[in-house]
C-alpha positions in Angstrom: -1.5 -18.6 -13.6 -3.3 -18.4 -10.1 -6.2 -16.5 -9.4 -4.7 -13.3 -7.0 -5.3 -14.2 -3.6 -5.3 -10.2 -2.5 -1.9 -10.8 -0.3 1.3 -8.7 -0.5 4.5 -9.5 0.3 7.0 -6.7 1.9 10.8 -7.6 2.5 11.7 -5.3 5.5 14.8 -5.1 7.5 16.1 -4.3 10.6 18.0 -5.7 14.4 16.2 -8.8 15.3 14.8 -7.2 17.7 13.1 -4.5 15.8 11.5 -6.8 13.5 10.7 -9.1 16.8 8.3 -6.0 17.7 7.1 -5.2 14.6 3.2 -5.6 14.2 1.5 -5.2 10.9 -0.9 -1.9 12.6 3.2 -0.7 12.4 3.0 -0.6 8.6 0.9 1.2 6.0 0.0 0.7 2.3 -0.9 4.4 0.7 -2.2 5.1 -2.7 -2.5 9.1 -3.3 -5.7 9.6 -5.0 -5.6 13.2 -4.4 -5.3 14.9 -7.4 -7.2 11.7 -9.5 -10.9 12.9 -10.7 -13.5 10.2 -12.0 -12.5 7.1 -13.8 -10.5 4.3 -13.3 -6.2 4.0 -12.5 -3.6 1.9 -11.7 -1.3 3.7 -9.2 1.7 2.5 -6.9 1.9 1.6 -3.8 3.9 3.2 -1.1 4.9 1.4 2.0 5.3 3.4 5.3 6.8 1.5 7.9 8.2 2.5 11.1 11.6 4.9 10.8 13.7 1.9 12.3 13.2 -0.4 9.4 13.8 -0.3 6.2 11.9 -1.6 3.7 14.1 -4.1 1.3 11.4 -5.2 -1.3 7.9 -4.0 -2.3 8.8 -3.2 -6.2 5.5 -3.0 -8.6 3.1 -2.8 -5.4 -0.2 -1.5 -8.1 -3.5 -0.4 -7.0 -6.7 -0.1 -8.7 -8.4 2.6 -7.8 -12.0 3.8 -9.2 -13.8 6.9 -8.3 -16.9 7.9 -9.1 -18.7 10.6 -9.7 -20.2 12.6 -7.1 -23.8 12.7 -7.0 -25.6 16.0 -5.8 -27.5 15.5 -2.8 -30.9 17.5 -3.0 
């Protein structure tokens, strides 16, 4: 097995021309963390990409995610 190299891969689809102009900025990875409190979790990954493409393939996308907690400030 090889060590993770940190990329993902994201099967999109759309006219050739839509995916011609399609930058990464376009596309978003987001994780909601809101309702997590301290410790550590493995959540999925959701892929927002512009309403013109579709996203084909991004199936177990997993973050890690650790929060800590918050330290008064005196």
């Amino acid at each position: 097995m090889q060590p993770d190299s940190g990329k993902v891969t994201i099967e999109v689809e759309g006219t050739d021309q839509q995916l011609a102009q399609l930058q990464s900025a376009d596309m978003q990875a987001i994780v909601d963390a809101s309702q997590l409190g301290p410790g550590e979790y493995t959540e999925n990954v959701k892929v927002s990409v512009p309403p013109e493409v579709r996203v084909v393939n991004a199936s177990n996308l997993k973050a890690v995610i650790r929060i800590k907690d918050q330290v008064a400030s005196r």
